[in-house]
Each structure stands twice: as structure tokens, then as C-alpha cells.
PDB file of N, CA, C and O in Angstrom:
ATOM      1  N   UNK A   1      -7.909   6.195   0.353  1.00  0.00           N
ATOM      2  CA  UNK A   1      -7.978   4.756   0.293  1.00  0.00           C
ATOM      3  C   UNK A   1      -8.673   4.320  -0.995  1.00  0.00           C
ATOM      4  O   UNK A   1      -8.390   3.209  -1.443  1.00  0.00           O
ATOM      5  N   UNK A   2      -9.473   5.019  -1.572  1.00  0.00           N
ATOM      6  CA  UNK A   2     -10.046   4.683  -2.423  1.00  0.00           C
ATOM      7  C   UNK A   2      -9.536   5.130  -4.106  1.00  0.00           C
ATOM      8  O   UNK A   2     -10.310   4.955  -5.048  1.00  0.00           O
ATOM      9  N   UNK A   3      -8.379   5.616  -4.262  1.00  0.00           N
ATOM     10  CA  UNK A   3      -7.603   5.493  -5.173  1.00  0.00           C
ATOM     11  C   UNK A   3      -6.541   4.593  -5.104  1.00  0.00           C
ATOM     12  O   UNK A   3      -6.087   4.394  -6.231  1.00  0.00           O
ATOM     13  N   UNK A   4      -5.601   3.577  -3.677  1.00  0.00           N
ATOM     14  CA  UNK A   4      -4.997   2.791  -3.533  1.00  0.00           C
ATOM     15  C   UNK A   4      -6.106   1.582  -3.950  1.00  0.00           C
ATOM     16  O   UNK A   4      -5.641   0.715  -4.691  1.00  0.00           O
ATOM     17  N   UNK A   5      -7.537   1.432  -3.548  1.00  0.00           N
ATOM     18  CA  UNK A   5      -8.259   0.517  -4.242  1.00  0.00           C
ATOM     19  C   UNK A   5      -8.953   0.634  -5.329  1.00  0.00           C
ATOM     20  O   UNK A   5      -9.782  -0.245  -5.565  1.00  0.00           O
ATOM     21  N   UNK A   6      -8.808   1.604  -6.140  1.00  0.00           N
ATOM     22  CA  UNK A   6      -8.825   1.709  -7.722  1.00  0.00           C
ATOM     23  C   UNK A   6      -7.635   0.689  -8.172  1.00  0.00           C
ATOM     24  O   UNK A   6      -7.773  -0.400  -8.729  1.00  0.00           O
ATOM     25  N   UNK A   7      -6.389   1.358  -7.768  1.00  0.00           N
ATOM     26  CA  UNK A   7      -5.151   1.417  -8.257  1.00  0.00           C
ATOM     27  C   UNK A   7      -4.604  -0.519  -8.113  1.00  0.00           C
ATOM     28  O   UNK A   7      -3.874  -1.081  -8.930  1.00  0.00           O
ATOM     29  N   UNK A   8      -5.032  -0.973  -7.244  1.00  0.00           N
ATOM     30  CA  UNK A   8      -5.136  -2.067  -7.069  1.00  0.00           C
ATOM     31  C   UNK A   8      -5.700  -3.142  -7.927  1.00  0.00           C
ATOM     32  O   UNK A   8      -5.074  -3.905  -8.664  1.00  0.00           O
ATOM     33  N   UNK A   9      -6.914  -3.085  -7.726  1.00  0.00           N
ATOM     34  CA  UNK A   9      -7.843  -3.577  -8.122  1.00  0.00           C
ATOM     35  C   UNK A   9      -7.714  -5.158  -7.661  1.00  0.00           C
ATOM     36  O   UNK A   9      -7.319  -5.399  -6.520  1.00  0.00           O
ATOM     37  N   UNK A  10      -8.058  -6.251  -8.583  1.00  0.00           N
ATOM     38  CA  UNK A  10      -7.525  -7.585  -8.176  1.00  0.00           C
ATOM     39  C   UNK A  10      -6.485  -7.340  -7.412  1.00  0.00           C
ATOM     40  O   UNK A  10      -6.956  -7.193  -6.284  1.00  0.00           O
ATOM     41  N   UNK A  11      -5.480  -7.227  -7.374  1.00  0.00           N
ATOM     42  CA  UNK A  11      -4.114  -7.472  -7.270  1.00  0.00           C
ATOM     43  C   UNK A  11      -4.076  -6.760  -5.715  1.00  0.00           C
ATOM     44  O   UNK A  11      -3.034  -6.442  -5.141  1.00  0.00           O
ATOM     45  N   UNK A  12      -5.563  -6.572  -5.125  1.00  0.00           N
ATOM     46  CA  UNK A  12      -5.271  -6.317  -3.349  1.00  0.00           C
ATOM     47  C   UNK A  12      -6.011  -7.650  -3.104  1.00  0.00           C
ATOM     48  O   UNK A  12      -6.749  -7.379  -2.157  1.00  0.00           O
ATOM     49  N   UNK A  13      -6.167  -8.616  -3.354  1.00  0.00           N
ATOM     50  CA  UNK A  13      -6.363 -10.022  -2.928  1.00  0.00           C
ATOM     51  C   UNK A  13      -5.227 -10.604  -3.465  1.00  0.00           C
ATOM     52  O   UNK A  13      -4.747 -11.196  -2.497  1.00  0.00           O
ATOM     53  N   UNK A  14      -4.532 -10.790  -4.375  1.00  0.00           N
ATOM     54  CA  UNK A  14      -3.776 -11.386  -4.889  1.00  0.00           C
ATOM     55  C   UNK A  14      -1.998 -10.940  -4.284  1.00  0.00           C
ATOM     56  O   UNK A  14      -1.236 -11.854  -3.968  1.00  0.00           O
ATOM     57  N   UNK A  15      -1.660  -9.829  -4.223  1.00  0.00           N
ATOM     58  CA  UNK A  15      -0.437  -9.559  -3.798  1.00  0.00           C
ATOM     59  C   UNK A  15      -0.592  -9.380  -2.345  1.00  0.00           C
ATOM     60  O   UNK A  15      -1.622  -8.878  -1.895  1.00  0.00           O
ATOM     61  N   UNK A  16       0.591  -9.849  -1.414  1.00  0.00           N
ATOM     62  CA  UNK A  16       0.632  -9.315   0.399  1.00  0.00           C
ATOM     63  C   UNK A  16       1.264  -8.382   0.551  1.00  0.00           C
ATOM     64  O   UNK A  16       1.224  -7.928   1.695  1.00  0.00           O
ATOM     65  N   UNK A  17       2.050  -7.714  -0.363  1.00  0.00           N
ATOM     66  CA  UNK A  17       2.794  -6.630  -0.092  1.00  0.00           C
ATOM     67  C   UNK A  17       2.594  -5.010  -1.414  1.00  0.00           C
ATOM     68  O   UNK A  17       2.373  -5.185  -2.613  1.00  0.00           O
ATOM     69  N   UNK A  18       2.709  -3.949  -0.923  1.00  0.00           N
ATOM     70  CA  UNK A  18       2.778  -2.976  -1.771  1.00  0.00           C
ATOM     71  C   UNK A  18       3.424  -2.418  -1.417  1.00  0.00           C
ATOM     72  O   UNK A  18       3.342  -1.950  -0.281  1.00  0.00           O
ATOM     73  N   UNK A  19       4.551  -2.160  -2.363  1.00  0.00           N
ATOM     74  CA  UNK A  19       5.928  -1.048  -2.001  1.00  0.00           C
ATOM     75  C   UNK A  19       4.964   1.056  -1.730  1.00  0.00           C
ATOM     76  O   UNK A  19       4.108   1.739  -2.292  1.00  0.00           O
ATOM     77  N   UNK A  20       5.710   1.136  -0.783  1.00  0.00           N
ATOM     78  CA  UNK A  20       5.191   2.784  -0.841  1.00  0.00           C
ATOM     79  C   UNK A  20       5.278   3.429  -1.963  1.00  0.00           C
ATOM     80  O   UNK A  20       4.434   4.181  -2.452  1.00  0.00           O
ATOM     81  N   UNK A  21       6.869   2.973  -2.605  1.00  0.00           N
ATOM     82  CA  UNK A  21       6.819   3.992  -3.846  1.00  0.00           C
ATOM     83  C   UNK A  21       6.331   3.744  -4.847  1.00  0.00           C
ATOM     84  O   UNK A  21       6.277   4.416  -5.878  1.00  0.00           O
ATOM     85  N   UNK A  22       5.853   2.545  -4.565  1.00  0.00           N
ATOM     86  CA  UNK A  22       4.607   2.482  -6.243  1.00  0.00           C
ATOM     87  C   UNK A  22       3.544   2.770  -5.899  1.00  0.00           C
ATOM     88  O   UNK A  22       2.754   2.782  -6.843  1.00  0.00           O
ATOM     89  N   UNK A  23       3.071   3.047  -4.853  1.00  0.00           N
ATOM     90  CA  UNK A  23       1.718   3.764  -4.659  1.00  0.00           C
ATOM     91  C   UNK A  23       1.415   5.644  -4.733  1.00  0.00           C
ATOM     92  O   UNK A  23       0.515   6.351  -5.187  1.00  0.00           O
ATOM     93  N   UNK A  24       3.148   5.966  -3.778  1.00  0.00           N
ATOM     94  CA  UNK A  24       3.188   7.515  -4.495  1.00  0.00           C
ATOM     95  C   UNK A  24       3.593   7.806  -5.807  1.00  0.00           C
ATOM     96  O   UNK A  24       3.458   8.976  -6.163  1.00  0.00           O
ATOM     97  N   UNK A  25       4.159   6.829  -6.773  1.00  0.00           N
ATOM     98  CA  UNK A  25       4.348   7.512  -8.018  1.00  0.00           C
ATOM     99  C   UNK A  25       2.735   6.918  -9.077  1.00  0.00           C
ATOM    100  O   UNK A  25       2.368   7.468 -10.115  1.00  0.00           O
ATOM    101  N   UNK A  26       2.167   5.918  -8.531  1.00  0.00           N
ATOM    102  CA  UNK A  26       1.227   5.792  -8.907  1.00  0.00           C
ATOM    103  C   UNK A  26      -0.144   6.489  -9.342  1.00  0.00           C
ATOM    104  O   UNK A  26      -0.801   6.662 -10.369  1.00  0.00           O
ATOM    105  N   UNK A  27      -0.200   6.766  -8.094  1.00  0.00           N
ATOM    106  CA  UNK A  27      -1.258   7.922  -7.715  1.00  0.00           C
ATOM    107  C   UNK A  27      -1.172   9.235  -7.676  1.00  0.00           C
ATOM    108  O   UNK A  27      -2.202   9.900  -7.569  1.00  0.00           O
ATOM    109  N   UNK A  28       0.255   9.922  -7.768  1.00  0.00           N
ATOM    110  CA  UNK A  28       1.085  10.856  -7.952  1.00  0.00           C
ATOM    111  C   UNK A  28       0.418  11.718  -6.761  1.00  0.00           C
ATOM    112  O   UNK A  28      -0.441  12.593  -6.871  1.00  0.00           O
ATOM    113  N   UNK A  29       0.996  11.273  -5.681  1.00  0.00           N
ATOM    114  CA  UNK A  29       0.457  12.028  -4.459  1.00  0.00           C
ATOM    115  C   UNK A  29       1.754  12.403  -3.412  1.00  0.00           C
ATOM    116  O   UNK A  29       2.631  11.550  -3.271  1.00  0.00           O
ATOM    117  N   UNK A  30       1.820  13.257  -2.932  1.00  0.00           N
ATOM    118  CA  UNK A  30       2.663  13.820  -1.924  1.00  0.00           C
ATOM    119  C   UNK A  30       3.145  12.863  -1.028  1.00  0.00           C
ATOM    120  O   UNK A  30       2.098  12.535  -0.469  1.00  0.00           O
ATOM    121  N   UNK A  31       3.976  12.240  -0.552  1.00  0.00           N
ATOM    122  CA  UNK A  31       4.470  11.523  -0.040  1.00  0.00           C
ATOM    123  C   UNK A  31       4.215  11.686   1.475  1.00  0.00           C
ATOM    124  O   UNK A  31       3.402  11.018   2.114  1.00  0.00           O
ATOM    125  N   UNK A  32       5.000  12.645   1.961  1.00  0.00           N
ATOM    126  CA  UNK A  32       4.374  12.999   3.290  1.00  0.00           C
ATOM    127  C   UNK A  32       2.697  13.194   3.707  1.00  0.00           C
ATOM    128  O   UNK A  32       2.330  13.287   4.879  1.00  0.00           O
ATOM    129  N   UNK A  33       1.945  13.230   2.760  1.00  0.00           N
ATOM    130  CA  UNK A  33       0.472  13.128   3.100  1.00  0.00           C
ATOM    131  C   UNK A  33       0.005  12.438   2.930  1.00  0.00           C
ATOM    132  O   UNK A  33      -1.112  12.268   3.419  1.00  0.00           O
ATOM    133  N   UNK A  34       0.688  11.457   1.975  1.00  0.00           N
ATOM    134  CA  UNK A  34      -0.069  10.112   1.950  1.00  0.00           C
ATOM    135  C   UNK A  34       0.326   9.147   2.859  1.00  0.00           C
ATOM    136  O   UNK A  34      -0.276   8.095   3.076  1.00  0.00           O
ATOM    137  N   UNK A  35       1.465   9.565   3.450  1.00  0.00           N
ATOM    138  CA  UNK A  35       2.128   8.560   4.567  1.00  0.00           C
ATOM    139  C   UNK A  35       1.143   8.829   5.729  1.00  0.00           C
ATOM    140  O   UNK A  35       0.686   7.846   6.313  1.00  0.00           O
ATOM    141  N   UNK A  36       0.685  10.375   6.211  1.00  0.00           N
ATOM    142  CA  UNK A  36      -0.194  10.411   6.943  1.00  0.00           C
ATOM    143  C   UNK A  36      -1.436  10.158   6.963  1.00  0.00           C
ATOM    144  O   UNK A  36      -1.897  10.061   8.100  1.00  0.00           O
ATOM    145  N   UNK A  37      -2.219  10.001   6.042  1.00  0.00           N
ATOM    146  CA  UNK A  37      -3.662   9.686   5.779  1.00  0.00           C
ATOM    147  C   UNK A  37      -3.943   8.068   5.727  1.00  0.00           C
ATOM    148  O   UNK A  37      -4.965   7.443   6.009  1.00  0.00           O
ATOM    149  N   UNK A  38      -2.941   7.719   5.365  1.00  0.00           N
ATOM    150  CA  UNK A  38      -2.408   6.157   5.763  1.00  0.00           C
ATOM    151  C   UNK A  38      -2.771   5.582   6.922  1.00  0.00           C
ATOM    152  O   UNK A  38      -3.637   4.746   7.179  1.00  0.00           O
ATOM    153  N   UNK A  39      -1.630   6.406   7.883  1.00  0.00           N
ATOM    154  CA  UNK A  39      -1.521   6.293   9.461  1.00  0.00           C
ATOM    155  C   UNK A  39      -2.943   6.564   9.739  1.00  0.00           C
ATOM    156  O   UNK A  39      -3.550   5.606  10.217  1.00  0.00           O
ATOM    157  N   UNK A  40      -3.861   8.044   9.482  1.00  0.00           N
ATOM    158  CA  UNK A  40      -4.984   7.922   9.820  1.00  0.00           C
ATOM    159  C   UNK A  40      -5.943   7.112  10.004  1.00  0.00           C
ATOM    160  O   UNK A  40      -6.800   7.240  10.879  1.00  0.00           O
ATOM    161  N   UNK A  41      -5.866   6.099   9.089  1.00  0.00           N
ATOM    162  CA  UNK A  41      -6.971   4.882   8.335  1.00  0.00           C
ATOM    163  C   UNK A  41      -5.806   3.881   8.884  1.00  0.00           C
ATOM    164  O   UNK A  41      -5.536   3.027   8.039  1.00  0.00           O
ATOM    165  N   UNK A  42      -5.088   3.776  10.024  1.00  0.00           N
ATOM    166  CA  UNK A  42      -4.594   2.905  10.286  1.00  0.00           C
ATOM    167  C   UNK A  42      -3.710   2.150   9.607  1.00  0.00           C
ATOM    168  O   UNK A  42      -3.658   0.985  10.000  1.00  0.00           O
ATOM    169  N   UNK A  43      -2.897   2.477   8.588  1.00  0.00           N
ATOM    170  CA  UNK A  43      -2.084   1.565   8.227  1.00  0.00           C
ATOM    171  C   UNK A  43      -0.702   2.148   8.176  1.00  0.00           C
ATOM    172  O   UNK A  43      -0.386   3.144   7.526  1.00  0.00           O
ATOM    173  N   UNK A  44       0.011   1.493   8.860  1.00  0.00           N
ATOM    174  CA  UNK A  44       1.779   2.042   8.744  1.00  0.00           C
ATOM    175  C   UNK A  44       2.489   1.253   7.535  1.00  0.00           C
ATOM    176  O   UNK A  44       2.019   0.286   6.935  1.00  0.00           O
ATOM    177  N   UNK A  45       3.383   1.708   7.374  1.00  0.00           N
ATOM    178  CA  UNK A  45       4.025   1.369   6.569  1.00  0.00           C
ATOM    179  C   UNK A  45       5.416  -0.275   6.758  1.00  0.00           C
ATOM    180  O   UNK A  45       5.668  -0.447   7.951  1.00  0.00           O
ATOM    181  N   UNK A  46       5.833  -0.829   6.249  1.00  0.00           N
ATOM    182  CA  UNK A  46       6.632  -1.866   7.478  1.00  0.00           C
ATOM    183  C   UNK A  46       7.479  -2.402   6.397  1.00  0.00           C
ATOM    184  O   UNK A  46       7.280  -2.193   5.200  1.00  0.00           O
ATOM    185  N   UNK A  47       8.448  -3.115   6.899  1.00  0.00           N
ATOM    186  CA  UNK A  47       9.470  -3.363   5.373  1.00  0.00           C
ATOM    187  C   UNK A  47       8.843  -4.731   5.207  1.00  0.00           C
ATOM    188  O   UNK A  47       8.167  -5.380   6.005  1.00  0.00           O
ATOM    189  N   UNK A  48       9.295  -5.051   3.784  1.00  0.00           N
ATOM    190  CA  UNK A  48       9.138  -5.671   2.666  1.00  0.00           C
ATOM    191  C   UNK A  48       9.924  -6.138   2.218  1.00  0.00           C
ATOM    192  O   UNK A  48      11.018  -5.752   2.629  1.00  0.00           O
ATOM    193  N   UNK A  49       9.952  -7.470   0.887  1.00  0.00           N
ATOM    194  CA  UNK A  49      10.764  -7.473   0.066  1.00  0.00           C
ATOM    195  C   UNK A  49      10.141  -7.872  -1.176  1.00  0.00           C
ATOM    196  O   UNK A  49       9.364  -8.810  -1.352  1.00  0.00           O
ATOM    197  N   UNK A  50      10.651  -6.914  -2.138  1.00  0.00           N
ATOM    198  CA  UNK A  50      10.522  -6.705  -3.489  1.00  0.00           C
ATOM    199  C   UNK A  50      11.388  -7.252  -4.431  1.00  0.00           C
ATOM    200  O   UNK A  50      12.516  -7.081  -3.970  1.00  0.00           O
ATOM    201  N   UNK A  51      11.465  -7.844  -5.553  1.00  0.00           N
ATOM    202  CA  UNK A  51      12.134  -8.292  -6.739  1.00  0.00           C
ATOM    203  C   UNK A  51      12.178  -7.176  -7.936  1.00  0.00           C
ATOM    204  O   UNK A  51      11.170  -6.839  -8.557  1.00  0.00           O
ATOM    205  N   UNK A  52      13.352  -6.706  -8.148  1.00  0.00           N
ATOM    206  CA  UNK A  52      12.878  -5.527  -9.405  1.00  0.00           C
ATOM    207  C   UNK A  52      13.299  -6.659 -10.670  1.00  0.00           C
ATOM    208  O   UNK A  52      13.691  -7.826 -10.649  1.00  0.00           O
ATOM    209  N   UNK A  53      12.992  -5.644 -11.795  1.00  0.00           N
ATOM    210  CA  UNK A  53      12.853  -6.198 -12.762  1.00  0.00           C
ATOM    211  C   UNK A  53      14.214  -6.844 -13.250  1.00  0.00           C
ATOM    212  O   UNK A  53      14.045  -7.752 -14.064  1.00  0.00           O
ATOM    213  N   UNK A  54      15.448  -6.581 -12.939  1.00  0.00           N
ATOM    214  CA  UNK A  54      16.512  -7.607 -13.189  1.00  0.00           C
ATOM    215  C   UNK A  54      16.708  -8.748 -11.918  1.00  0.00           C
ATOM    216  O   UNK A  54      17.856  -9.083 -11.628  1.00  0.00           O
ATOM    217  N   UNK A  55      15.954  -9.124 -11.437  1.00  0.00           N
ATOM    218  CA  UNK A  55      15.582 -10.259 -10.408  1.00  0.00           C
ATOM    219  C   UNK A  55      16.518 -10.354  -9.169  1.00  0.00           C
ATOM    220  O   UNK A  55      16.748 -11.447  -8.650  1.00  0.00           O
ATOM    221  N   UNK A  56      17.239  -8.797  -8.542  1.00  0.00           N
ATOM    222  CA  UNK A  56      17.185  -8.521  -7.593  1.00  0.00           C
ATOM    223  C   UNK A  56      16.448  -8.194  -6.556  1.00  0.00           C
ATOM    224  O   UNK A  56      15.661  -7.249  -6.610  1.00  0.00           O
ATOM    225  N   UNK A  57      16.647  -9.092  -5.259  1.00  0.00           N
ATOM    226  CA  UNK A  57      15.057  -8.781  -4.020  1.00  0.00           C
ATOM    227  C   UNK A  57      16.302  -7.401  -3.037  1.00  0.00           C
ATOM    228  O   UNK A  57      17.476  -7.304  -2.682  1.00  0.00           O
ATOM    229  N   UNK A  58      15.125  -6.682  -3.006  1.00  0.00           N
ATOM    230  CA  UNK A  58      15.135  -5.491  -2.461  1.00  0.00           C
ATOM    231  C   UNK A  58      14.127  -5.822  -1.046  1.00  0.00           C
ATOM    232  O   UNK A  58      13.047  -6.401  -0.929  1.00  0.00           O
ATOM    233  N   UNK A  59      15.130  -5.097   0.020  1.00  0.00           N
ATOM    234  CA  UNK A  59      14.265  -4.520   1.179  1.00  0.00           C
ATOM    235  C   UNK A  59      13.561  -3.095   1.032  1.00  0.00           C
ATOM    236  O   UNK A  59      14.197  -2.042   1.072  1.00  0.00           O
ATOM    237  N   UNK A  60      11.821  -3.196   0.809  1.00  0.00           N
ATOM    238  CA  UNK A  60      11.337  -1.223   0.786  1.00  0.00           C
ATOM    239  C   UNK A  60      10.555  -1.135   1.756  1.00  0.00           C
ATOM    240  O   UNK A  60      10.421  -2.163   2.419  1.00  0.00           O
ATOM    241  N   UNK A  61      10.028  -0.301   2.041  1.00  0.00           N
ATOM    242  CA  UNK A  61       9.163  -0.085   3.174  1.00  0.00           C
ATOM    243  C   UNK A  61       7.759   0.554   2.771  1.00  0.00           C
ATOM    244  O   UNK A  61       7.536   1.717   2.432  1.00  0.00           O
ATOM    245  N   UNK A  62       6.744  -0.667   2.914  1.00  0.00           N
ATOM    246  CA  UNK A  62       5.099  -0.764   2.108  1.00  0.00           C
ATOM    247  C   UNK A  62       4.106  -0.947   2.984  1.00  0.00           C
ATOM    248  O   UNK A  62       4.258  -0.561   4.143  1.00  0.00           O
ATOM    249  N   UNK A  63       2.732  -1.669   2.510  1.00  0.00           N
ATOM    250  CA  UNK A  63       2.097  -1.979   3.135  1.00  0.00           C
ATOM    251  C   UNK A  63       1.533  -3.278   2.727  1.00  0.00           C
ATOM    252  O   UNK A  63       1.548  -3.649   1.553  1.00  0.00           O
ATOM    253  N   UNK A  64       0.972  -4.058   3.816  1.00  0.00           N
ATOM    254  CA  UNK A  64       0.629  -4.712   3.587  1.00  0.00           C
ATOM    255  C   UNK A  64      -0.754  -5.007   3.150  1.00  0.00           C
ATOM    256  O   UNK A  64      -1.624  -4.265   3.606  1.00  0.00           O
ATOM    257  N   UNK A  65      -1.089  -5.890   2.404  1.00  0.00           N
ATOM    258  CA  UNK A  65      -2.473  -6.082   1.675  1.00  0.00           C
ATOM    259  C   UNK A  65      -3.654  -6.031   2.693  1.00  0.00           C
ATOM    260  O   UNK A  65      -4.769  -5.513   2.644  1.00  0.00           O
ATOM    261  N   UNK A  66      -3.030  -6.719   3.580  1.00  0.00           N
ATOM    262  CA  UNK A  66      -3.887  -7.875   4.845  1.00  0.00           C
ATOM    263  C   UNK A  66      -4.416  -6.270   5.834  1.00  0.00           C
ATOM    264  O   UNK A  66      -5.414  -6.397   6.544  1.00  0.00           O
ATOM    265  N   UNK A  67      -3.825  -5.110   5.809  1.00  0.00           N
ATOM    266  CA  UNK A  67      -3.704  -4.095   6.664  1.00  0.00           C
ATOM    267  C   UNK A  67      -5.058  -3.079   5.902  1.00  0.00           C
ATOM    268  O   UNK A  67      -6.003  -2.482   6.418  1.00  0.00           O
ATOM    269  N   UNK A  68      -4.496  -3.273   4.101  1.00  0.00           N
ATOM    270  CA  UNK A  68      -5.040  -2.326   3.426  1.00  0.00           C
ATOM    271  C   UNK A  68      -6.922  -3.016   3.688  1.00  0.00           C
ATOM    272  O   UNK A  68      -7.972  -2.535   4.114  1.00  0.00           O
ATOM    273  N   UNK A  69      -6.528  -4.193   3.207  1.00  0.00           N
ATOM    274  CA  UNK A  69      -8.135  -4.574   3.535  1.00  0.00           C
ATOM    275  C   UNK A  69      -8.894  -3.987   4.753  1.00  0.00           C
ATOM    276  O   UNK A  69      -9.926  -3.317   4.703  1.00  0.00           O
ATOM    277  N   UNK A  70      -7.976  -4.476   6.214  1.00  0.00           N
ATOM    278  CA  UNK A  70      -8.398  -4.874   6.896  1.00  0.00           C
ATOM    279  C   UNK A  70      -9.316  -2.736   7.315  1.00  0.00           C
ATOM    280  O   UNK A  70     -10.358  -2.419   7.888  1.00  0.00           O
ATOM    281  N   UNK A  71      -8.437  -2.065   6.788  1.00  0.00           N
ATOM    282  CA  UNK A  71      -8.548  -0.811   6.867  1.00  0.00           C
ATOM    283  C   UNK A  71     -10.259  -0.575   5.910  1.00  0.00           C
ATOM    284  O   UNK A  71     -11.213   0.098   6.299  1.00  0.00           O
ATOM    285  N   UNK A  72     -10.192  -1.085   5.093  1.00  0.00           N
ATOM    286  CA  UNK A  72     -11.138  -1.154   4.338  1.00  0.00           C
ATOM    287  C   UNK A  72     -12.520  -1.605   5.069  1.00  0.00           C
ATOM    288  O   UNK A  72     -13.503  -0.864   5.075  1.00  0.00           O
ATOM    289  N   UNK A  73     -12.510  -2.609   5.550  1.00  0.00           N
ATOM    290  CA  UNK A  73     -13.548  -3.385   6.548  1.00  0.00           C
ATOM    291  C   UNK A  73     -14.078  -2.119   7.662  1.00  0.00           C
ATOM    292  O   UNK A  73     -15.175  -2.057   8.218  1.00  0.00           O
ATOM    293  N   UNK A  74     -12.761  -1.023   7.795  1.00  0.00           N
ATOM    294  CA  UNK A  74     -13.294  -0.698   9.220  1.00  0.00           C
ATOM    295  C   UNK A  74     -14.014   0.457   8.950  1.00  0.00           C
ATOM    296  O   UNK A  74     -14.736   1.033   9.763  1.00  0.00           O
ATOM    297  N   UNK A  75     -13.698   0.980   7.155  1.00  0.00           N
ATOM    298  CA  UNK A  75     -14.279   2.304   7.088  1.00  0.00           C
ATOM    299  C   UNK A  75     -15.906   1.697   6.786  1.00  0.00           C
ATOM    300  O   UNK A  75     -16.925   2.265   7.178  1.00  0.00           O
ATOM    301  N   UNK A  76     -15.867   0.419   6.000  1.00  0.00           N
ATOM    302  CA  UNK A  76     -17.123  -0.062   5.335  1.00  0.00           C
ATOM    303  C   UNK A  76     -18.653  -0.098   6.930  1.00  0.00           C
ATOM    304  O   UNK A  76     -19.842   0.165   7.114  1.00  0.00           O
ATOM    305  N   UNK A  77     -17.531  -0.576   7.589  1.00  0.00           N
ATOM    306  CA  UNK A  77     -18.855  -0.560   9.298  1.00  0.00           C
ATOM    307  C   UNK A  77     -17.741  -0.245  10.160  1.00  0.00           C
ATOM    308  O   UNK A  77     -16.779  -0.890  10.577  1.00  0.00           O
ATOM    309  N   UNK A  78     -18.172   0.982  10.309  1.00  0.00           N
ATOM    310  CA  UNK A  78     -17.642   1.792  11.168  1.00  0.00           C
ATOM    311  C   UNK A  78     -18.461   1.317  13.066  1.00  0.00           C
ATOM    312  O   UNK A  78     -18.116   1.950  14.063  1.00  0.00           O
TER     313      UNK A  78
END
């Protein structure tokens, strides 16, 4: 969690959605383990929609900001 909130930074108050695959090519982490360590810390993954850069919206399957925080809160007081 704490390289998704490096990796973030502002932009986990500011954006509601994060595509999965910009967080595994981001962080350059195993996909299947980061999907699980996720789930661990409570957050699933859920679809989305994304705009790529020729201003097509895409359905991906991410997380949400509101989840990543809220995950955050629970490790901070346990």
C-alpha cells in the first residue's frame, strides 16, 4: 500500500478511480500478488471507466480512491 501511496501522491485525493494496469506497470509488480495483497488490505478491484489518450472511454477493472483511502485509515488505527 505504501508504494500505491508513493505512486499516487496528490492524485489519491484528486482522482476516484485507478486503473489496475497502471498500478502493475507502475510499480512493476506481479500482478497476481498484487491483486492479492490488495484483497488482503481490503480492496477489490471493480470496473471503471477510463479515457485513453486518443479520447476513447474504456471499461478496466481498478480501484477505487475512496477504498484505497479508506484501506489506509484502517491500517493507520487498527
Amino acid at each position: 500500500m505504501a508504494s500505491v501511496v508513493d505512486y499516487l501522491g496528490e492524485d489519491l485525493d484528486a482522482r476516484t478511480f485507478v486503473p489496475t494496469r497502471e498500478l502493475i506497470v507502475a510499480l512493476k509488480v506481479d500482478p497476481t500478488t498484487f491483486g492479492r495483497e490488495m484483497g488482503e488490505l481490503g480492496c477489490a478491484p471493480r470496473p471503471g471507466r477510463v479515457t485513453d489518450s486518443g479520447g476513447q472511454v474504456r471499461q478496466v477493472r481498478g480501484y477505487s480512491t475512496a477504498d484505497l483511502r479508506a484501506a489506509i485509515e484502517r491500517y493507520r488505527d487498527p
